[in-house]
C-alpha positions as CSV (number, residue, x, y, z in Angstrom):
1,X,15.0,22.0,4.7
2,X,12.6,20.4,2.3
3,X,9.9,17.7,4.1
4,X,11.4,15.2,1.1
5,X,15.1,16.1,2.1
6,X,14.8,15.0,5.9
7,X,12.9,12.1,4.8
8,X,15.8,11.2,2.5
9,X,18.0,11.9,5.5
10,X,16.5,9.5,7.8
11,X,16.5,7.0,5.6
12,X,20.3,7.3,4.7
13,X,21.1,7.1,8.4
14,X,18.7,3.9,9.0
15,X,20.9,2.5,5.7
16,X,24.3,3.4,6.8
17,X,23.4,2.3,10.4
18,X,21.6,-1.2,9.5
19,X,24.0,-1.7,7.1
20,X,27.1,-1.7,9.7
21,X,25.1,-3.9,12.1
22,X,25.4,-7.0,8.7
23,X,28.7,-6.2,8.6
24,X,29.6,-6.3,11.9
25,X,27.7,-9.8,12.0
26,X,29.0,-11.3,8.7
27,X,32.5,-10.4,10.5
28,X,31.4,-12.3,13.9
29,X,30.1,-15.0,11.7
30,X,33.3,-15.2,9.2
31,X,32.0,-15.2,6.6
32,X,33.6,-14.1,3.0
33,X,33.0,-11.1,1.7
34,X,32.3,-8.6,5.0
35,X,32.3,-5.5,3.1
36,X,30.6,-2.6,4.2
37,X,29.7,-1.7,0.0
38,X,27.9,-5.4,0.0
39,X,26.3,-4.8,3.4
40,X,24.8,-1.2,1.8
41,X,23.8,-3.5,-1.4
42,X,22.0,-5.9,0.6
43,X,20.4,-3.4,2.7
44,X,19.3,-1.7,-0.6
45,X,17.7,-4.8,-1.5
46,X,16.2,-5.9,1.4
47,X,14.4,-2.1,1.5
48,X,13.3,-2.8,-2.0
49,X,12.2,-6.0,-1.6
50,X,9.9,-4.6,1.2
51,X,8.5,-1.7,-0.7
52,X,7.9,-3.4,-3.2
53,X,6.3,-6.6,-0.7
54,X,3.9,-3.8,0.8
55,X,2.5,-1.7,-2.7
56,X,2.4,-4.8,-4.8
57,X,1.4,-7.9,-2.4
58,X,-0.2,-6.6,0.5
59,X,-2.1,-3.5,-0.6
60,X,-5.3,-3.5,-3.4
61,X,-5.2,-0.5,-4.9
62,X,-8.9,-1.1,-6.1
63,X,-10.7,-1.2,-2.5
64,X,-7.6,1.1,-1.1
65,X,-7.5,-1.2,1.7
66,X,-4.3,-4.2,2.8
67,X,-5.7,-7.8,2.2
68,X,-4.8,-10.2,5.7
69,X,-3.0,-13.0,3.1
70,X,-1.0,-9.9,1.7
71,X,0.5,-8.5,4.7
72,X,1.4,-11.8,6.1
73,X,3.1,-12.8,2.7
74,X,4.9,-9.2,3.0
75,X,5.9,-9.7,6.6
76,X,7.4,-13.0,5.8
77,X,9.4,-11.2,2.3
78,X,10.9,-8.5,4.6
79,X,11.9,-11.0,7.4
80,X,13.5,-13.6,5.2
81,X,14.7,-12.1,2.1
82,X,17.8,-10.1,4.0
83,X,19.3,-14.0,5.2
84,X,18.7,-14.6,0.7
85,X,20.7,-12.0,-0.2
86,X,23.0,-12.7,2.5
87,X,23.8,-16.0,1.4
88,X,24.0,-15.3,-2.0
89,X,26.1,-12.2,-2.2
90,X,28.1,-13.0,1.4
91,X,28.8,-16.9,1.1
92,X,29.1,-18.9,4.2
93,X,27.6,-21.9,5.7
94,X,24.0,-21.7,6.4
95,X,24.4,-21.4,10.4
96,X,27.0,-18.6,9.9
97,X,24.9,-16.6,7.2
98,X,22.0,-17.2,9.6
99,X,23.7,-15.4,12.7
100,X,24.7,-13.0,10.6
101,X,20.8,-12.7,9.5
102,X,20.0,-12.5,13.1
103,X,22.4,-9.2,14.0
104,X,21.4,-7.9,10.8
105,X,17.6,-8.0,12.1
106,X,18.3,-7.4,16.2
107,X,20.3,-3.8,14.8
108,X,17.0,-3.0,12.0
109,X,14.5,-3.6,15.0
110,X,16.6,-1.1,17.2
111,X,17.6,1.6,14.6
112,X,14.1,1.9,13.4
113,X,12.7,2.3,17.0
114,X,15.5,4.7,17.7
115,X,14.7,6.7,14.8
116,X,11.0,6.1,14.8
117,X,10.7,7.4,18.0
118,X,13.7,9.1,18.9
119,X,14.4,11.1,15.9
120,X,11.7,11.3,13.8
121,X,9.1,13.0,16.3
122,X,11.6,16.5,16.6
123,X,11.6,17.0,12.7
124,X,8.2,14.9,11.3
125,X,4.8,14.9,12.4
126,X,2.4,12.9,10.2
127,X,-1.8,14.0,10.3
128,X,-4.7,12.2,9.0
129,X,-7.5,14.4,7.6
130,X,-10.9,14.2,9.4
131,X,-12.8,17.3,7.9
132,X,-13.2,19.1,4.7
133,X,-11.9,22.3,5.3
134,X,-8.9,21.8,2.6
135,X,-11.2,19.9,-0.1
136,X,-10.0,19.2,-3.0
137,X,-6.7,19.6,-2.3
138,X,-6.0,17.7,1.5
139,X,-9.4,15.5,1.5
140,X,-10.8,13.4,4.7
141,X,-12.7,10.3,3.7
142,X,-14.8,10.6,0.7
143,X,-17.0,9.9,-2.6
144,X,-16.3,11.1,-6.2
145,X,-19.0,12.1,-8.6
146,X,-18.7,14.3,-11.6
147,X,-18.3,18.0,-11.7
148,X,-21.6,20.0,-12.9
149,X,-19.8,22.7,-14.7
150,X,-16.4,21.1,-15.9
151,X,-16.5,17.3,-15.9
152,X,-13.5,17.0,-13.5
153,X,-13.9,15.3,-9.9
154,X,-16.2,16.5,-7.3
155,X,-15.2,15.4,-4.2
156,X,-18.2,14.9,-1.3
157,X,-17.6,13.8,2.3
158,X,-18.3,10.3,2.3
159,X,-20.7,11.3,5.2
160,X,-22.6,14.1,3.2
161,X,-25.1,11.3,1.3
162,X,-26.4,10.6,4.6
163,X,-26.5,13.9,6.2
164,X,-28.1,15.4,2.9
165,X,-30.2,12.6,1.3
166,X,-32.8,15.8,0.3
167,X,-31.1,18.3,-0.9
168,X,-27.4,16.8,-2.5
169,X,-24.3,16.6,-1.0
170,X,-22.3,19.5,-0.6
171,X,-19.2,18.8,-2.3
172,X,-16.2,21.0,-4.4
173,X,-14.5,20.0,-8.0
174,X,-10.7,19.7,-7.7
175,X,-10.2,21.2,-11.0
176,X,-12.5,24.5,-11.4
177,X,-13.4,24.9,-7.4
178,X,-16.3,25.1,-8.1
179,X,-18.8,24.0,-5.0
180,X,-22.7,22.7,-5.6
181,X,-24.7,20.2,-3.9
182,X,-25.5,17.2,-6.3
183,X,-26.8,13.4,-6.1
184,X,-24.3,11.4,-5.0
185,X,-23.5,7.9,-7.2
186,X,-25.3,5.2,-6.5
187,X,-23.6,2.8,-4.3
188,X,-20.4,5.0,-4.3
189,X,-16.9,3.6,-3.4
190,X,-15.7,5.2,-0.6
191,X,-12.0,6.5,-0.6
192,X,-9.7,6.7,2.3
193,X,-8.7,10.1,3.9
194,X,-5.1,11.5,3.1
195,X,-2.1,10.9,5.5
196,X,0.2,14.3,5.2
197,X,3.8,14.6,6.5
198,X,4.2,18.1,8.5
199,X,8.0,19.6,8.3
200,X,8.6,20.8,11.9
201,X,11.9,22.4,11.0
202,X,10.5,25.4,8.8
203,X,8.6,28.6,9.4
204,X,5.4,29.0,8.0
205,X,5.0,31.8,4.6
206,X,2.1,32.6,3.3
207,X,0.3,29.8,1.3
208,X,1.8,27.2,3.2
209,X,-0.5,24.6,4.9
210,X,-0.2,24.2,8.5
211,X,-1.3,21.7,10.9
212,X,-2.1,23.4,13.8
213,X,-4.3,22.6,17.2
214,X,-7.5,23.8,17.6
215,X,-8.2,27.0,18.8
216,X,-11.3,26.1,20.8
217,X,-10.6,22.6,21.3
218,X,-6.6,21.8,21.8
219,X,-6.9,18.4,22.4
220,X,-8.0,18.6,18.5
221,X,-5.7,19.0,15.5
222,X,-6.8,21.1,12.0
223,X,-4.8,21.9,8.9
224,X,-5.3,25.3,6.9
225,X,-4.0,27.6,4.5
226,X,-1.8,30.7,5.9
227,X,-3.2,33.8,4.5
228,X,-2.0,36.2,6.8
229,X,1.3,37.0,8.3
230,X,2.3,38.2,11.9
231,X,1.4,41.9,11.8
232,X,-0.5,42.5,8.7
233,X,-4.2,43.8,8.3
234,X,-6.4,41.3,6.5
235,X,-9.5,41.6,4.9
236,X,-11.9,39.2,2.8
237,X,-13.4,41.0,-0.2
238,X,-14.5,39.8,-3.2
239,X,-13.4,36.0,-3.1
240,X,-9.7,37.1,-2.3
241,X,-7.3,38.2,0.5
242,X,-6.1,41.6,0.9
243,X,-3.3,42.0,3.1
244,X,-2.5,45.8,4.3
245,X,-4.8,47.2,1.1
246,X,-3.3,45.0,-1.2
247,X,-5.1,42.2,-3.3
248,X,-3.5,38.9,-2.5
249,X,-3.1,36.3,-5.7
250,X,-3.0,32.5,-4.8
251,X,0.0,30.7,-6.9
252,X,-1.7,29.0,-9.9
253,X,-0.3,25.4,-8.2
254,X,-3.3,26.1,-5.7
255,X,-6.2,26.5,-7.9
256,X,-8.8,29.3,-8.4
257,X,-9.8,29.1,-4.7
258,X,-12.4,31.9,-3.5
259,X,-12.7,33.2,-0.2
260,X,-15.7,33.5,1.6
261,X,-16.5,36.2,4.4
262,X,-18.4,33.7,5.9
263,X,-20.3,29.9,6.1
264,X,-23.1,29.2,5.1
265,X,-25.8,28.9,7.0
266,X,-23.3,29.9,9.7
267,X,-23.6,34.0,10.4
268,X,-20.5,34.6,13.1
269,X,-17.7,35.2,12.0
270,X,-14.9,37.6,13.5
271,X,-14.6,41.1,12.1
272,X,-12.8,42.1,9.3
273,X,-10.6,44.2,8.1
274,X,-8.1,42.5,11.3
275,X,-4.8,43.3,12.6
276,X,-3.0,40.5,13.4
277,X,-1.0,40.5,16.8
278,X,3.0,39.8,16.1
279,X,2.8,36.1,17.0
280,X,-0.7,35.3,15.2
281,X,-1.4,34.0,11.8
282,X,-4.7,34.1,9.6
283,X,-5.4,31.1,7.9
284,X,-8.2,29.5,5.5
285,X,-9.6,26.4,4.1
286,X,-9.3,25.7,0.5
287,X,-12.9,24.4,0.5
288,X,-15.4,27.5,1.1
289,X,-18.6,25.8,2.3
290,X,-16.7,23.7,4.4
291,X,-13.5,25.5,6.8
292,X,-14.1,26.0,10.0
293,X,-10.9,28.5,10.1
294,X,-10.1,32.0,11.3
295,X,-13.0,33.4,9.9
296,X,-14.6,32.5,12.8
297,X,-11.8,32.4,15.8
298,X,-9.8,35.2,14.5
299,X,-5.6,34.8,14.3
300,X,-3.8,31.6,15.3
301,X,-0.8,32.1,17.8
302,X,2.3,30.7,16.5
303,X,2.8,28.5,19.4
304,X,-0.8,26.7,18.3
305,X,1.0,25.9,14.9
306,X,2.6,22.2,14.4
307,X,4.2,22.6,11.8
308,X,3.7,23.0,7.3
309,X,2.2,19.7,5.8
310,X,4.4,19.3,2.7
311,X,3.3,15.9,0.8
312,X,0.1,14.1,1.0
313,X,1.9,10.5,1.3
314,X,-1.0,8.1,1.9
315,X,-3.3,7.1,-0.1
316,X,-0.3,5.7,-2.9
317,X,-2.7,7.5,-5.8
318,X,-2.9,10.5,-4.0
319,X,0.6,10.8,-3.2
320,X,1.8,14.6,-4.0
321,X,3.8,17.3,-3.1
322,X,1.7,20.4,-1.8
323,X,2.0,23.6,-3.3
């Protein structure tokens, strides 16, 4: 089952749910119209209303950051609306719409707790990116110049301009792949890691990307590419993946990623060609110059493995599902 499906389930059960709890109250509270269609219609709204509240009001887009006034102005819009289109849509008195309002509310808190930390955690895990071992197409926190050999972006670390005032960042274009180390803008805006729901309900196929923990380190989390399956020999050779003597093509939604034996100016790596133990997978980083992945630890057991990130959901302008 898709990452988007389960996500769409959830939030059909928090609708069918919350909506039962306003029409249980707007029975309670006598009011006119208790139907369980109009409770669903002013759920609807009252999710919309919110959504809309939080990208348009409380978030600039511009900075990628929430301003205070906008959140509090949300907060209020979310709390307040559901008793509007209560009234409106339900009739009543005031008082009566009001305790209906209240049940309405008391069942949302308790639902979304129930699901948020009930549910949720056995089929979702979410992962914020801290490296750039899947640049350009998972990025931590970064800076955005112009590509040397294409035009497109070129996406640094927003750390590299510190680390490598001399020489240029390090940094790789989304577009042709291509890695380089090049001044960094002046004054750059720096842009907010992405957030990327992991489906915990599907096994991992080659060119998947996996959130896994750290094989020297498992209080740490990392997300890679899946190169190699669960008994295969692998082998890096000239910027691809062969798997049991057969060249491995990338789907074209990837990008014309290359493979690297090794990192530079990092020599160890584990030897190639590799047979993989039946509960190990191989994977790499997009990003070349940059993954810290099984080129270096070898095969990742199964039971290491979190589960396939499937959409980059936060940033709102990098929102996307992964190839």
């Amino acid at each position: 089952m898709s990452i988007l499906t389960l996500v769409a389930l959830v939030l059909v059960v928090f609708l069918v749910l919350a909506a039962l709890c306003l029409r249980q109250g707007a029975k309670w509270a006598k009011l006119r119209h208790p139907h369980f269609l109009l409770a669903v219609l002013v759920t609807i709204l009252s999710l919309c209303v919110g959504v809309i509240a939080w990208s348009a009001i409380a978030y600039d887009s511009r900075i990628e950051t929430f301003r205070p006034g906008g959140v509090f102005i949300a907060v209020l819009l979310m709390v307040f609306s559901p008793w509007l289109f209560i009234r409106l849509l339900c009739g009543g008195p005031i008082l009566r719409s009001m305790f209906a309002w209240l049940v309405f509310l008391a069942g949302e808190v308790v639902i979304g707790l129930a699901l948020l930390f009930g549910v949720i955690p056995m089929l979702l895990d979410a992962y914020r990116v801290i490296d750039e071992s899947m640049a350009p197409t998972i990025r931590s926190g970064h800076i955005l110049a112009e590509c040397p050999r294409c035009g497109a972006e070129f996406v640094m670390s927003e750390l590299a301009p510190d680390r490598h005032a001399k020489e240029g960042a390090p940094g790789i274009c989304e577009r042709c792949f291509h890695t380089d180390r090049i001044e960094s803008p002046f004054r750059p805006q720096k842009h907010l890691p992405d957030l990327v729901l992991c489906n915990k309900t599907v096994a991992p196929k080659r060119w998947d990307v996996v959130l896994f923990r750290d094989p020297l380190d498992s209080k740490l989390f990392k997300i890679d590419r899946v190169v190699g399956l669960p008994g295969e020999e692998l082998e890096i050779r000239d910027g691809a993946v062969w798997v049991n003597g057969t060249k491995q093509t990338p789907p074209s939604t990837i990008g014309p990623v290359t493979y690297a034996i090794h990192l530079p100016p990092l020599g160890a790596y584990a030897k190639l060609p590799l047979r993989l133990e039946p509960d190990q997978f191989y994977v790499l980083g997009d990003n070349p110059e940059s993954a810290f992945d099984s080129r270096f630890w070898g095969g990742l057991a199964r039971t290491e493995i979190v589960g396939v990130a499937d959409v980059i959901c936060w940033p709102p302008r990098r929102w996307r599902v992964l190839p």
